[in-house]
C-alpha positions as CSV (number, residue, x, y, z in Angstrom):
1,X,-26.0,93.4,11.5
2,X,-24.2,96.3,13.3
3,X,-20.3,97.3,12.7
4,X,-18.8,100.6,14.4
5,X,-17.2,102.9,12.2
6,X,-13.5,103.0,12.6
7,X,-11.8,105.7,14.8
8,X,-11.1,107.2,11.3
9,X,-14.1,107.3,9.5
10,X,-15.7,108.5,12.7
11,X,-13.5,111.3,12.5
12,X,-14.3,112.1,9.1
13,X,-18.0,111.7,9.9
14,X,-17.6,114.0,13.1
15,X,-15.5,117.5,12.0
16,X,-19.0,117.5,9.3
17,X,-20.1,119.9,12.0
18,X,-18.9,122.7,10.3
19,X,-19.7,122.5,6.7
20,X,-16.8,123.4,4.7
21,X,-15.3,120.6,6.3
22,X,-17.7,118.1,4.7
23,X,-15.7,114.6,3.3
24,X,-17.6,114.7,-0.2
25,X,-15.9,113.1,-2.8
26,X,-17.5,113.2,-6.5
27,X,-15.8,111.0,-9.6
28,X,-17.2,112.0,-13.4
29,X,-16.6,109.4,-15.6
30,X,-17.0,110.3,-19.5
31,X,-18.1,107.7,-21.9
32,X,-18.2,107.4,-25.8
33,X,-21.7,106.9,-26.4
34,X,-25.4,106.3,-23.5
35,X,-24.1,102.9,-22.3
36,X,-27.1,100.1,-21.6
37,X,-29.1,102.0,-18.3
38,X,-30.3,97.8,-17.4
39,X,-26.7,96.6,-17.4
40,X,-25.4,99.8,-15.4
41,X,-27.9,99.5,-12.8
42,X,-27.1,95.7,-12.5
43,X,-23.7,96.6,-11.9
44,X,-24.5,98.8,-9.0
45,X,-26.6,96.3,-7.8
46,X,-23.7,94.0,-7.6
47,X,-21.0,96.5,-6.0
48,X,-24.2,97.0,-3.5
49,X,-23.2,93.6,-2.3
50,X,-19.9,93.2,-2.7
51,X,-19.4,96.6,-0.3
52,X,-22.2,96.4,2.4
53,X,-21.8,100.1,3.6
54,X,-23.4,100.9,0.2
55,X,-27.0,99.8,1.6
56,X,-26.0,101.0,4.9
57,X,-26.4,104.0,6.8
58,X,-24.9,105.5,9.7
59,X,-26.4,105.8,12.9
60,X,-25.2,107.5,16.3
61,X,-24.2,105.7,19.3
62,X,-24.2,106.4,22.9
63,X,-20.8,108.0,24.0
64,X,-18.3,107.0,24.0
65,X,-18.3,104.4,21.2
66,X,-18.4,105.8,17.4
67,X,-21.5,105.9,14.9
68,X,-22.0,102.7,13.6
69,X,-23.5,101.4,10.1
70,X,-26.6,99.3,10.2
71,X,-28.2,98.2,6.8
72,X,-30.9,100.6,6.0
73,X,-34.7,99.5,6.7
74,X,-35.8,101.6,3.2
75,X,-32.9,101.1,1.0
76,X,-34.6,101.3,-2.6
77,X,-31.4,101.5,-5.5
78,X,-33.7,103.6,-7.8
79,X,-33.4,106.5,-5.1
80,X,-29.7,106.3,-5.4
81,X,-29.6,106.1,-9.0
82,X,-30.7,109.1,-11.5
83,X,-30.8,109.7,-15.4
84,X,-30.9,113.1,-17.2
85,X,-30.2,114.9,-20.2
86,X,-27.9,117.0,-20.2
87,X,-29.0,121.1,-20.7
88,X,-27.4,123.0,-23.5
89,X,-25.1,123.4,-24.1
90,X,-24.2,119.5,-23.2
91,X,-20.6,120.0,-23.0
92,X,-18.1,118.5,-20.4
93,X,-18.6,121.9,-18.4
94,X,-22.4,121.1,-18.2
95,X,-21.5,117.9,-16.4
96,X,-18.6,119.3,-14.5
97,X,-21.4,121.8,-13.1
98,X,-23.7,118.9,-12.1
99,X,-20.5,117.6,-10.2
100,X,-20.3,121.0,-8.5
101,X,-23.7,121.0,-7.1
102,X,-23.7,117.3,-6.2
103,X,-20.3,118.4,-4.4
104,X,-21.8,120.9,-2.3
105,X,-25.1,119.6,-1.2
106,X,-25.5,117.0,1.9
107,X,-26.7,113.3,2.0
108,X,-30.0,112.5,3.4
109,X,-28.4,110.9,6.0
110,X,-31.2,108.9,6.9
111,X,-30.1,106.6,3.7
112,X,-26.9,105.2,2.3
113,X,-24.2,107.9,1.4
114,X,-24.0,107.9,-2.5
115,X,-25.6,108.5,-5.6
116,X,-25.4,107.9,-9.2
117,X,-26.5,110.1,-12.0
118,X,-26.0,109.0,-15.7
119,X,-26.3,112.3,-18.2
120,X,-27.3,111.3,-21.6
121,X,-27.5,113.8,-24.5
122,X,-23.8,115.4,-24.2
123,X,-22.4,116.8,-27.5
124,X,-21.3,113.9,-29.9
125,X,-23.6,111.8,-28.4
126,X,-21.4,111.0,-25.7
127,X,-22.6,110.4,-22.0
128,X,-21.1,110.7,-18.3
129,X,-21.4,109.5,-15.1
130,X,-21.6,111.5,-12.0
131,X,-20.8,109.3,-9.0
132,X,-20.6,111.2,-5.4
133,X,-20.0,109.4,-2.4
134,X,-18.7,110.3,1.4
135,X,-15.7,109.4,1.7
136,X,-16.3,107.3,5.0
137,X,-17.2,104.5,2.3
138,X,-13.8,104.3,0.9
139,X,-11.0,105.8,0.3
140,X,-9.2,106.3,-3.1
141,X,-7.9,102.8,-3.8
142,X,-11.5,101.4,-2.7
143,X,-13.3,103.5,-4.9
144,X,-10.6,101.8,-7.5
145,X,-11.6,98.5,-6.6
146,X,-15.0,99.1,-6.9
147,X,-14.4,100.4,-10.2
148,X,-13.5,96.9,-11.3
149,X,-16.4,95.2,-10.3
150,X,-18.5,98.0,-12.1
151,X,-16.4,98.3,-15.3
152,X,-16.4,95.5,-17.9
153,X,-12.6,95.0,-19.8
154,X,-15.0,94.8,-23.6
155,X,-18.0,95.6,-25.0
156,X,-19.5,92.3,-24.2
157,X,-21.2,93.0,-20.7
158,X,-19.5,90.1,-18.3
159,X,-22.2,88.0,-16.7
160,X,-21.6,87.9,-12.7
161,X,-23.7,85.4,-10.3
162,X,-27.2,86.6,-8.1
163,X,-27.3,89.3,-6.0
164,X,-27.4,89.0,-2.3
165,X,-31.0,89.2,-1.1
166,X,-31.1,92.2,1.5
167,X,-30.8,91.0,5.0
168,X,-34.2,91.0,7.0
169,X,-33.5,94.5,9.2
170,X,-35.7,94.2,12.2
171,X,-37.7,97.6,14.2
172,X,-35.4,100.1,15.2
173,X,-34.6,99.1,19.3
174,X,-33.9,102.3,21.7
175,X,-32.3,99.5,23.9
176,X,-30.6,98.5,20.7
177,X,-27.8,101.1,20.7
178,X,-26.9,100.8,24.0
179,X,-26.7,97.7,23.9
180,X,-24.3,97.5,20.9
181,X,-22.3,100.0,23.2
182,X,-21.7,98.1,25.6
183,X,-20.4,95.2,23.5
184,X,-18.3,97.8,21.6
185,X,-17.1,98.9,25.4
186,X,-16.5,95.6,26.5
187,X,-14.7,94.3,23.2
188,X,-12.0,97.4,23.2
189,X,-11.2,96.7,27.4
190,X,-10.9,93.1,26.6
191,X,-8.6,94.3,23.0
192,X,-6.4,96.4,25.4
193,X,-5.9,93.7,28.2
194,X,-4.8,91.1,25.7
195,X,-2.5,93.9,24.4
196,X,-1.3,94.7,27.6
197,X,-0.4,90.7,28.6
198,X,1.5,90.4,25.1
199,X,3.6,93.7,25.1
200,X,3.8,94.1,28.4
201,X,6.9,91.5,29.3
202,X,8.8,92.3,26.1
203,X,8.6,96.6,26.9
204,X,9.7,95.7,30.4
205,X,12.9,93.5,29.6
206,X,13.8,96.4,26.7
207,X,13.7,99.1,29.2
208,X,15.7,97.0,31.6
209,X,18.5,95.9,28.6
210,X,18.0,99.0,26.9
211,X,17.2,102.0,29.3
212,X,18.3,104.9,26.8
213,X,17.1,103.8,24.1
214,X,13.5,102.9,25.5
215,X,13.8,106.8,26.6
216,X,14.3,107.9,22.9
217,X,12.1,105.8,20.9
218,X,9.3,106.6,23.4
219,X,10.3,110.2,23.2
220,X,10.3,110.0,19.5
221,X,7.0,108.5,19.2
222,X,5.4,111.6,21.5
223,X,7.0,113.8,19.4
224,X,5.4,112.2,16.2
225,X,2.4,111.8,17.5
226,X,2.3,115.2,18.3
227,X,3.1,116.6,14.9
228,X,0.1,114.3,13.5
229,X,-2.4,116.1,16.5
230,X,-1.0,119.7,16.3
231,X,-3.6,122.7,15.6
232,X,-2.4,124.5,12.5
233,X,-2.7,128.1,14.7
234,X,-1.9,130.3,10.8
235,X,-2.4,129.7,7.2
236,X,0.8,129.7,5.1
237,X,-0.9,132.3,2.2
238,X,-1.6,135.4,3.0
239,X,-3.4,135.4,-0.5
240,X,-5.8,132.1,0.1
241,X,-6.9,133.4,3.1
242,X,-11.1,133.4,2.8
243,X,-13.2,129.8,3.3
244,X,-16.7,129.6,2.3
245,X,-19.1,127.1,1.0
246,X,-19.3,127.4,-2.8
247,X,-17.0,125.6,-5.1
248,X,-15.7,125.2,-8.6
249,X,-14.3,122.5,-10.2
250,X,-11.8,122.2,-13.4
251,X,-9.9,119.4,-15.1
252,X,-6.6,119.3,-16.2
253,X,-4.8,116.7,-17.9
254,X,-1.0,115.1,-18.2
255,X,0.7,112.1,-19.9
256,X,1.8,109.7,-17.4
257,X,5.0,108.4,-19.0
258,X,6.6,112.5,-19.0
259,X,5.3,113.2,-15.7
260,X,6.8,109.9,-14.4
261,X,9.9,110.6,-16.3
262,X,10.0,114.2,-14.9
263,X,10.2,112.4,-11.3
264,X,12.9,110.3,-12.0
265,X,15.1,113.2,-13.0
266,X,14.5,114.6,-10.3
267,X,14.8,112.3,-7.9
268,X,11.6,111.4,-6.7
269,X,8.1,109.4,-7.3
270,X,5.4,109.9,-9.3
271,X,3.8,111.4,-6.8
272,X,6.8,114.1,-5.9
273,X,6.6,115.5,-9.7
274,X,2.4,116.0,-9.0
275,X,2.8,117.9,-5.8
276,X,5.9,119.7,-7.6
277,X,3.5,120.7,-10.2
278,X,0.7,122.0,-8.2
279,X,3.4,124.1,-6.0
280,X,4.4,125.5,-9.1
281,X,0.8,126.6,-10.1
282,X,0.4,128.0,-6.7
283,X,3.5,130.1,-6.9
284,X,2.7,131.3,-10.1
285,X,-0.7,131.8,-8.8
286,X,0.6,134.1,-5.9
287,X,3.0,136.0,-8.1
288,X,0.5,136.7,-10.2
289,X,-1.0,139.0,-7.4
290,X,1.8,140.5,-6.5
291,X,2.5,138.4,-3.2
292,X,5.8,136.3,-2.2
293,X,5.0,132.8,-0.9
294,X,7.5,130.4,0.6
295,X,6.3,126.9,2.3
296,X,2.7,126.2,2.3
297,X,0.8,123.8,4.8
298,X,-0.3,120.7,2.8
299,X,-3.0,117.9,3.6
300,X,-1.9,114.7,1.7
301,X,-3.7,111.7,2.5
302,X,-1.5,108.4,2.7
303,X,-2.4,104.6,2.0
304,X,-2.5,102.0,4.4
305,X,-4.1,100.0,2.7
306,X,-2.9,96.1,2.6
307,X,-3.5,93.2,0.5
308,X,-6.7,91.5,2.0
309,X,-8.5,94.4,3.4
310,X,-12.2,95.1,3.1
311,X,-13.2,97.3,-0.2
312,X,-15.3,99.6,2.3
313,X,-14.0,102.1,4.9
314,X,-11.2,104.4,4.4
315,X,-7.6,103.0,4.8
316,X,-6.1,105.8,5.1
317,X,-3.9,108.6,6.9
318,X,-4.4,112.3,6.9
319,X,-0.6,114.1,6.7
320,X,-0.1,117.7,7.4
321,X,3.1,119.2,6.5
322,X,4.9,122.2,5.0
323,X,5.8,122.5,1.4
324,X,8.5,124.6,-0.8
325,X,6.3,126.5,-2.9
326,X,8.6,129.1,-3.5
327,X,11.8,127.3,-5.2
328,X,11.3,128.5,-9.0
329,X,13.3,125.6,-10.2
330,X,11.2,122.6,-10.8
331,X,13.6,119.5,-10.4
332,X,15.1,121.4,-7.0
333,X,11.4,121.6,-6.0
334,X,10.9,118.1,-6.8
335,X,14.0,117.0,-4.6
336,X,12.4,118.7,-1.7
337,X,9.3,117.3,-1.9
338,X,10.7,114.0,-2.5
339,X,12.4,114.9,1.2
340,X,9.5,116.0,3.4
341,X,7.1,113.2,2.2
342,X,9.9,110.5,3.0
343,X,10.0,112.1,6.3
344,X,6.3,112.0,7.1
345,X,6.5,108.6,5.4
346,X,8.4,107.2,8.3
347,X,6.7,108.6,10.8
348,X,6.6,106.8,14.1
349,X,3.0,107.9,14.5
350,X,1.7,105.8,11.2
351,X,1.0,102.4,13.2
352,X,-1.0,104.0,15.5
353,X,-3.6,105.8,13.2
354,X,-6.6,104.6,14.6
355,X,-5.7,105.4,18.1
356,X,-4.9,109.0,17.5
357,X,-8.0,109.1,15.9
358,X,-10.0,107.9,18.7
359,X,-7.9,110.4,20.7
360,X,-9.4,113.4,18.4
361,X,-12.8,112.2,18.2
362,X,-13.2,112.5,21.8
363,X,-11.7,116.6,21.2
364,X,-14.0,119.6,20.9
365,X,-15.1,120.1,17.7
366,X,-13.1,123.2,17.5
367,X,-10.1,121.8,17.9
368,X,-10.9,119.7,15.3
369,X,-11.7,122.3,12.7
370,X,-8.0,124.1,14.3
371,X,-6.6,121.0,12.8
372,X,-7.6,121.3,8.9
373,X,-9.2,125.0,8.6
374,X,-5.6,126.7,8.3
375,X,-4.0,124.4,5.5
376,X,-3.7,126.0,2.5
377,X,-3.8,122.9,-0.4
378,X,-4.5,119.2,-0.6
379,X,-3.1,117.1,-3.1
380,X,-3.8,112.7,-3.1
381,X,-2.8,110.5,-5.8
382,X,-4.8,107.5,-6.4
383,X,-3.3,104.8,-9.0
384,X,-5.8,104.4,-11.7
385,X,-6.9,102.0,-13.7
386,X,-3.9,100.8,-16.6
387,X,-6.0,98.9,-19.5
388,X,-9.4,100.8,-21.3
389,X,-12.3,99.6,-19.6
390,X,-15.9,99.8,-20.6
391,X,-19.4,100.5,-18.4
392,X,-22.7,99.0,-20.3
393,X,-21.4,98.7,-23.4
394,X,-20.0,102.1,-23.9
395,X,-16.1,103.2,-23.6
396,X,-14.8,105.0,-20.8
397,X,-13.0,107.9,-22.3
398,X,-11.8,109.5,-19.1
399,X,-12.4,109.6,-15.5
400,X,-11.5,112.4,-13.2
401,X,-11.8,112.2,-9.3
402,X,-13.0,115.2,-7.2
403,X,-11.7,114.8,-3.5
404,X,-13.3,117.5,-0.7
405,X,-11.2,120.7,0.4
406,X,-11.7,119.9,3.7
407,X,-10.8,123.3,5.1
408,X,-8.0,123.8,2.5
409,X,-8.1,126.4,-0.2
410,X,-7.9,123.8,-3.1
411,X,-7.9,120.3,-3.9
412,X,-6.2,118.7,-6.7
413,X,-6.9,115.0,-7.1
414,X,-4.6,112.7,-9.7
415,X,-6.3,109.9,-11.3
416,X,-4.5,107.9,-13.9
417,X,-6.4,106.0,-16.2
418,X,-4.2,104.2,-18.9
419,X,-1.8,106.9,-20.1
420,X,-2.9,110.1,-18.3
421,X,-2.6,111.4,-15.5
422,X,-6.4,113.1,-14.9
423,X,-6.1,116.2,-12.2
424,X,-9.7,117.1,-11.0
425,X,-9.6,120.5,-9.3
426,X,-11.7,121.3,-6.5
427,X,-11.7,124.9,-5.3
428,X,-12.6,127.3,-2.4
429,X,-14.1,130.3,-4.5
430,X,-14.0,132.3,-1.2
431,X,-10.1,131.8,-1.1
432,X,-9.5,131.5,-4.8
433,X,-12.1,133.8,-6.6
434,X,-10.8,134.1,-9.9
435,X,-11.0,130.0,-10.5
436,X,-9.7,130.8,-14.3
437,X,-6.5,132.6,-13.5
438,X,-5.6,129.8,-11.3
439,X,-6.3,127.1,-13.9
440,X,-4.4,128.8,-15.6
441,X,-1.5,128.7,-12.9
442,X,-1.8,125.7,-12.3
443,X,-1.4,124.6,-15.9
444,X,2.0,126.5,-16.2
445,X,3.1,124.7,-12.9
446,X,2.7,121.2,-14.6
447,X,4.4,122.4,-17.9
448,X,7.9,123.7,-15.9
449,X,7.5,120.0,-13.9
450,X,6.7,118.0,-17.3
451,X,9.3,120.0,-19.1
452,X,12.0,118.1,-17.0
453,X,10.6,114.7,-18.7
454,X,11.2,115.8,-22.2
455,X,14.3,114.5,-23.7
């Protein structure tokens, strides 16, 4: 009945102390015509059940274990699912602006963390989906699974088996939470004993054979650690330098195939050629005012996801490093990147994830905040879906992904979804005020990036 968040999510959950550093994430998916409202809501029904967290909420625990989720005593789906017609004038800005005010208000946190809201009426006779979620429920390649227990691959609506009855949730206990404490307690002393008996023989033997190089690797692993734990004391842009609490959000889309072929040119990965592209809007950007830029402090979110793991919880890595914003030339640009995310790539630190972020939760809050508040972007790439898939009968046209700033200035998101690449951008008003010049920005970046793909 109980499960502690991870040291991760519990991180997520706890920097919420300050609001612009709220973990939000909203998804708009756009459909061809107002699919069957019955068949959608049996389809959330179902993802209810396959991921538990989604009737769950979170409660606090005594110190020093982390917030745990316990299925909610009240969960009612019609609470967490909404319909609407769209106001005039019904365009994909109308729903992007129902995204933006779902993105900036809190969960009732006395209830599971998502909602659903289907907008009928949009011009064409098209509809959309506006699906927000904190992002302690999953990460981007969750969400993704999810998506394929929600979507159907035809028309034809794909039968699945009975829903899990909701377990019986007995009277809140005040004895209860201490109680799972102590277990919690008791379960990481015994976890770090049986740790200790099987590592223990094989560390002491290497630093006997080995003496030098037990020095470095240990030295090296501090050292990485430390660059995944460092405050970031200065923002990079002396242009993005305001935070507040409103936000905007745009679209922007790319073919897959030229942006892939772009990054192969020059040297890199799919998702080199992205970040190349969104440092090229952001240079652009800062021209455009007049002000030289050089490396910026990027947030980019890394996978650790692995074959077998649970669809719920986040699986995933917070990076912070420096990119070359300033290097005009796109495929030079792309070679750096390609660089710097190797090297955070191999990071001795990655293994021990969850540690270091049991290490942070138990930091002031500040420090927390001195960790994201500075960085000036975020960029995260989450693989799509390949094939057209189809939600109550109607077509999914497009889908674009909306992750939280999280401190930053701006965050652009990459979905694909068959042959595009789908970039939904999140933005800071306070440190990007004029949201359409840096569209606008950022669309030039991506055109010097995808015209390295054209033959």
């Amino acid at each position: 009945m109980t499960e502690f968040m991870r040291n991760s999510d519990a991180f997520t959950w706890a920097m919420e102390s300050d609001p612009r550093l709220r973990s939000t994430v909203v998804t708009v998916i756009l459909l061809d015509r107002s699919p069957d409202w019955g068949e959608v809501r049996d389809r959330f029904e179902a993802v209810t059940a396959a991921v538990p967290m989604l009737r769950q909420r979170v409660v606090a625990s005594p110190p020093p274990a982390p917030p745990r989720w316990e299925y909610a005593p009240d969960f009612d789906l019609d609470f967490h699912m909404r319909r609407m017609t769209a106001p005039k004038p019904a365009t994909t800005d109308t729903v992007l602006e129902i995204a933006r005010i779902a993105a900036m208000e809190d969960f009732d946190r006395a209830r599971p963390l998502w909602e659903a809201t289907l907008v009928d009426g949009l011009e064409n006779d098209c509809a959309a989906v506006v699906l927000k979620f904190h992002h302690a429920l999953t990460d981007g390649v969750g969400g993704v699974q999810i998506a394929m227990i929600l979507f159907d691959l035809s028309e034809v609506h794909e039968r699945h088996g009975p829903v899990a009855a909701l377990p019986e949730v007995p009277p809140p206990s005040w004895l209860r939470g201490y109680r799972e404490t102590a277990r919690y307690d008791a379960r990481l002393a015994a976890d770090a004993l049986i740790g200790t008996l099987k590592f223990a023989p094989k560390l002491l033997s290497q630093s006997i054979l080995r003496p030098v190089d037990s020095v470095s690797s240990a030295t090296e692993l501090a050292a990485s650690v430390y660059r995944t734990m460092r405050p970031v004391r200065r923002r990079g842009s002396p242009l993005m330098s305001k935070r507040s609490l409103i936000r905007r959000l745009g679209v922007l889309e790319v073919p897959f195939a030229q942006l892939r072929t772009a990054a192969h040119r020059g040297g890199g990965a799919l998702n080199d050629a992205f970040v190349a592209g969104v440092a090229g809007g952001l240079r652009r950007y800062h021209e455009k005012h007049g002000v030289t830029v050089g490396d910026l402090h990027l947030t980019m979110p890394m996978s650790l996801r692995a074959e077998g793991d649970a669809i719920g919880g986040n699986r995933i890595t917070i990076m912070r490093f420096d990119v070359p914003v300033g290097i005009a030339d796109p495929v030079q640009r792309i070679q750096q990147i390609h660089q710097r995310t190797g090297s955070v790539r191999r990071e001795k630190s990655l293994p021990y994830t969850q540690w270091i972020a049991g290490a942070l939760n138990m930091m002031p809050r500040w420090y927390i905040g001195s960790i994201l508040r500075n960085v000036d972007f975020l960029c995260s790439d989450v693989p799509g879906i390949p094939v057209p898939v189809f939600l109550g009968g109607a077509r999914v046209l497009t889908q674009y992904a909306f992750g939280p700033t999280i401190g930053s200035a701006v965050n652009v998101t990459l979905l694909t979804y068959v042959d595009t690449c789908t970039l939904g951008v999140d933005v800071d008003t306070g440190a990007i005020p004029d949201y359409d010049v840096f569209l606008d920005c950022l669309t030039d970046g991506f055109d010097e990036v995808l015209a390295v793909g054209v033959s």
